[in-house]
C-alpha positions in Angstrom: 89.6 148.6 86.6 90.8 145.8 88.7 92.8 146.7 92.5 94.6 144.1 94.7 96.7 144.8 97.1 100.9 144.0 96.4 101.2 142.1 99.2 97.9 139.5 98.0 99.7 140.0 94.1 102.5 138.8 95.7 101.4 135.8 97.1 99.5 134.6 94.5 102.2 133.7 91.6 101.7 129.3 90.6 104.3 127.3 89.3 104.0 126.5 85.9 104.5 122.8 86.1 102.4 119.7 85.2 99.6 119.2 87.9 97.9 115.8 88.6 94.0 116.4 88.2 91.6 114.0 90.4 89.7 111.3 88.5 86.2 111.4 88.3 83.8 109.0 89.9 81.4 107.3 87.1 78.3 108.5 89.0 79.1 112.3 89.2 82.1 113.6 87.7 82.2 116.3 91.3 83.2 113.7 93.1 86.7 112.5 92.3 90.1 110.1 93.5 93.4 111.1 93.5 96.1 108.6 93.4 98.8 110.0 96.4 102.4 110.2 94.9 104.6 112.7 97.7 106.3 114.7 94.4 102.5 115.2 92.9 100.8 118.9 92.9 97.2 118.1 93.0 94.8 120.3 91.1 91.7 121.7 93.0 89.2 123.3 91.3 86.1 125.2 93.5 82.9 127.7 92.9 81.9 130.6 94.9 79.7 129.3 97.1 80.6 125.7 97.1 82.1 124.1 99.8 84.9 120.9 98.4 86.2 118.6 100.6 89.4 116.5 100.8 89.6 113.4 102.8 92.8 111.5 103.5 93.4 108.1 105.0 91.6 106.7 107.7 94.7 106.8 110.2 96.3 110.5 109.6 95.4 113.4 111.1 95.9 116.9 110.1 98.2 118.8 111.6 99.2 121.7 110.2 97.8 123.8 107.0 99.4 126.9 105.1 98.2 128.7 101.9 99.4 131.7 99.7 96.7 133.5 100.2 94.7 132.7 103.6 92.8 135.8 103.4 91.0 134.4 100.4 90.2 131.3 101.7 88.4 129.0 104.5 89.9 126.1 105.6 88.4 124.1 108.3 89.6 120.7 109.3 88.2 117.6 110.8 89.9 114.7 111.8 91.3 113.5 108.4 88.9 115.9 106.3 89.6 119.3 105.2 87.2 121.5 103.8 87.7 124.4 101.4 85.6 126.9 100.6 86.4 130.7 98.9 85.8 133.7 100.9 85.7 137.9 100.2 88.7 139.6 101.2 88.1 142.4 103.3 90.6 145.4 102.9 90.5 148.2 105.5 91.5 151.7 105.2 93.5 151.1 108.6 95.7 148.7 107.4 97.1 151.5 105.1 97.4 148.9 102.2 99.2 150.4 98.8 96.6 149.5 95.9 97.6 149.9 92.2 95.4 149.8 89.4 96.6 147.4 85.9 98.5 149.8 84.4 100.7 149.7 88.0 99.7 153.0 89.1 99.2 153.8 92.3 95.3 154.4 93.5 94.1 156.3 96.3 92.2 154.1 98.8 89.3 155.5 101.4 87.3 153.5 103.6 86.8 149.6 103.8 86.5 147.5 101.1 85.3 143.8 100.3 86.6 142.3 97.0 84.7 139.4 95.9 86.5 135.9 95.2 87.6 136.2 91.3 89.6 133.0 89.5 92.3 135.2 88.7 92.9 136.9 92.0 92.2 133.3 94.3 94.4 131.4 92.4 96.9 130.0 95.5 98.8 126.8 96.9 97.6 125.0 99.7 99.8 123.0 101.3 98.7 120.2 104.3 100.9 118.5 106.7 99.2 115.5 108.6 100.9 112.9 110.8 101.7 110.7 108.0 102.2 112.6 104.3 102.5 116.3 103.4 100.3 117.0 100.5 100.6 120.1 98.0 97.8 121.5 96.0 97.0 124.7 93.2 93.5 126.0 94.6 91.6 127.1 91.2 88.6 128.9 91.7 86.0 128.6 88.4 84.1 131.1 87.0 80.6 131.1 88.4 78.8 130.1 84.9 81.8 127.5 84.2 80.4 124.1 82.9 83.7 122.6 84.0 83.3 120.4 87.0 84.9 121.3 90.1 85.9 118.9 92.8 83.0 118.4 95.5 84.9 115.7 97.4 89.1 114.5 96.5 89.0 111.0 98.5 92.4 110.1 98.2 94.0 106.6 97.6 97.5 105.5 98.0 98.4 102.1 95.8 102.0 101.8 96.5 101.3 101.7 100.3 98.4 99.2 99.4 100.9 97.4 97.1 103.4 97.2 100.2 101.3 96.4 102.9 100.2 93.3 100.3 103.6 91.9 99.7 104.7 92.2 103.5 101.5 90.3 103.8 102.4 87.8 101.4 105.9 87.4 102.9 104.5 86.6 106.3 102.3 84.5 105.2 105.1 82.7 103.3 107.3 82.5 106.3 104.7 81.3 108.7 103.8 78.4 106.5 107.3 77.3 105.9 107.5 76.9 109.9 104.6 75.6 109.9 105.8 72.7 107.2 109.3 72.1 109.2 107.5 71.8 112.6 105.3 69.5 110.9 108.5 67.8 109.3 110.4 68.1 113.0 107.2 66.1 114.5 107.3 63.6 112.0 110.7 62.8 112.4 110.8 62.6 116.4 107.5 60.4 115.9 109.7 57.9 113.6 111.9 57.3 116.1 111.3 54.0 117.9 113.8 55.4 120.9 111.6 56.2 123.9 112.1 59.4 124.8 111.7 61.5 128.3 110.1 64.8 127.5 109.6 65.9 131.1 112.2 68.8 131.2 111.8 72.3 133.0 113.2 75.6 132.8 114.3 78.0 135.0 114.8 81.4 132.9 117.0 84.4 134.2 115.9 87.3 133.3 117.1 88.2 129.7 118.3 84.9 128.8 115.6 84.3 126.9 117.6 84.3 123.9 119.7 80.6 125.4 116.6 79.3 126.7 115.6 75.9 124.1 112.5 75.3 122.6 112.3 72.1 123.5 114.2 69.7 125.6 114.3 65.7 126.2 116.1 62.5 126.6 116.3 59.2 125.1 118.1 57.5 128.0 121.6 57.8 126.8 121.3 61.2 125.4 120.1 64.3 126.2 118.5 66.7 123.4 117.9 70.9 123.3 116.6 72.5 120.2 117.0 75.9 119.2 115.5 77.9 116.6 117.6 79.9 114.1 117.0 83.1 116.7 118.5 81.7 119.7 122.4 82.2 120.3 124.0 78.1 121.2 125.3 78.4 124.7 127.5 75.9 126.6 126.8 73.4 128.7 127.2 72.4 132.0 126.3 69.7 134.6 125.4 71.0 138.1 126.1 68.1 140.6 124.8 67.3 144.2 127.8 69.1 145.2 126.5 72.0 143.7 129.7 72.4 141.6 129.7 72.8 137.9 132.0 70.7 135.1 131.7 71.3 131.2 129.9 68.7 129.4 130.4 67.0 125.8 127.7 67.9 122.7 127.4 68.1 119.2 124.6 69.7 117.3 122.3 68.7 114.7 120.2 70.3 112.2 116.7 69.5 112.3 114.4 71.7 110.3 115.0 75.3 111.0 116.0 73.8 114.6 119.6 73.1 115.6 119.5 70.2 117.9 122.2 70.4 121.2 123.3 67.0 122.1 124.5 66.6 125.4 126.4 63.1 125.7 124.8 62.2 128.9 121.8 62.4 130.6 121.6 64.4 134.0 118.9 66.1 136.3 120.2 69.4 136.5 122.1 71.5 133.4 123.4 75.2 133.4 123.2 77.0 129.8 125.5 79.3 130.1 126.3 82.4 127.2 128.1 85.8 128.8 125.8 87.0 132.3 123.4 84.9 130.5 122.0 81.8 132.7 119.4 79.3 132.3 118.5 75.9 134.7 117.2 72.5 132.9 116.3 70.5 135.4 115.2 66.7 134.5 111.9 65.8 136.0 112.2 62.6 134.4 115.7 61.6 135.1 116.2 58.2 137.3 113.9 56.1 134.9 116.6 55.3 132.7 117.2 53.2 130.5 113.0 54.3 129.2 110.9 51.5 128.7 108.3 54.0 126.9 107.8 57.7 126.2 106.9 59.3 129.2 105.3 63.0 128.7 104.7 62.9 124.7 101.4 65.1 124.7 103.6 68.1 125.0 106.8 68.4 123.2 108.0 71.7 124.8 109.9 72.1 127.4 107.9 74.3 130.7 109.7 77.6 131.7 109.9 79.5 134.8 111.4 83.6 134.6 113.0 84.1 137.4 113.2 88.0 138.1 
């Protein structure tokens, strides 16, 4: 005659639908992978006995674990490891537990009593929470002389994050070498030009005007040049005299690469850029040696910044 206690009965009903059952390695069939999908009920089988052990990615951490039936089961965790192992469940005469026999009748209980782990009375969910994924599981314990191979270790793998993490890699890598070509292409065309040109600009940067500030800034004598990548917002222009008084200057832009090119239709030692409360000085270190005879400051075609807090 088998006796359970309701509340353990209770708690032990499964759902009846399709489980996903952890492949086994080619070396030993105990140890086994399990392909992570979030709507998949994993399939854990143990012995009495036997310790199995699930490990999860490298990064995640477990941080919360429930069961049907925690009485019946050990569950220790370690970083991203969990380890299962079946257990007796103690039942003592305190607790006052109703007990009832197959036929549903109830049975009169004295003293304590250990009931040993059984496949029908351990069967259970398990379900793990860790910082990243929340896994669910059917526990299945086997019978003791079973020749069907439980689960020593679950390692699990997750190919649509692998899958991700490749194509975001692949789209980086795709981006960076298309700036990489229309810098290139930038370069080449600023080195066909025959026009000397006056790289020796600097910046002085307000804070949060980063997004005006140019990436690079110079003068052919007549003109004066600003480029701007695709992230920067075009702001105006202005000349700031000796009087220290300010008057709107003429441009035009450019495209050049994935650079749109400012022109300002002058050359001057000090500019204002100018977008909202944004605010950002050019100053001209190479202005007065107009009309160039050469290119002074080629080595570096960038124009030097200074934040000012």
């Amino acid at each position: 005659m088998k006796i359970l206690p309701a509340l353990v009965l209770s708690a032990l009903a499964l759902s009846l639908g399709a489980l996903e059952i952890p492949k086994s390695s080619k070396f030993d069939k105990r140890i086994t992978y399990a392909s992570y999908n979030a709507d998949d009920v994993f399939l854990i089988k143990v012995r009495s006995g036997y310790v199995s052990m699930l490990k999860f990615s490298e990064d995640e951490r477990i941080v919360n674990i429930a069961s049907g039936f925690s009485n019946g089961w050990d569950l220790a965790e370690k970083d991203n490891f969990l380890f299962i192992k079946a257990k007796p469940y103690a039942v003592d005469a305190k607790e006052q537990q109703t007990m009832f026999d197959e036929s549903g009748e109830a049975v009169e209980f004295e003293g304590a009593s250990v009931i040993q782990p059984n496949p029908e009375d351990w069967k259970t969910n398990l379900i793990v929470t860790t910082t990243k994924r929340v896994y669910v599981f059917d526990l299945q314990l086997e019978e003791e002389n079973s020749k069907t191979n439980v689960n020593y270790k679950v390692d699990f793998v997750y190919p649509s994050e692998i899958k991700r993490e490749k194509e975001a890699k692949k789209i980086a890598q795709i981006l960076a070498d298309q700036q990489a070509i229309e810098k290139a292409a930038l370069n080449d065309e600023i080195q066909k030009v025959n026009v000397p040109r006056n790289w020796n600009f600097v910046m002085h940067v307000n804070k949060g005007s980063d997004t005006i500030a140019p990436d690079f800034a110079y003068d052919d004598g007549i003109f004066t040049y600003l480029g701007f990548n695709s992230t920067k917002t075009i702001p105006s222009v202005f000349l700031f005299d000796e009087a220290n008084k300010e008057s709107i200057l003429n441009t035009h832009q450019n495209k050049n690469g994935r650079y749109d090119v400012l022109v300002i239709h002058k050359t001057a030692e000090k500019i204002l850029l100018r977008s909202g409360n944004k605010l950002v000085g050019v100053v001209n270190q190479g202005y007065g040696k107009n009309p160039l005879d050469r290119t002074y400051d080629t080595t570096k075609q960038s124009v030097k910044r200074e934040i000012l807090e």
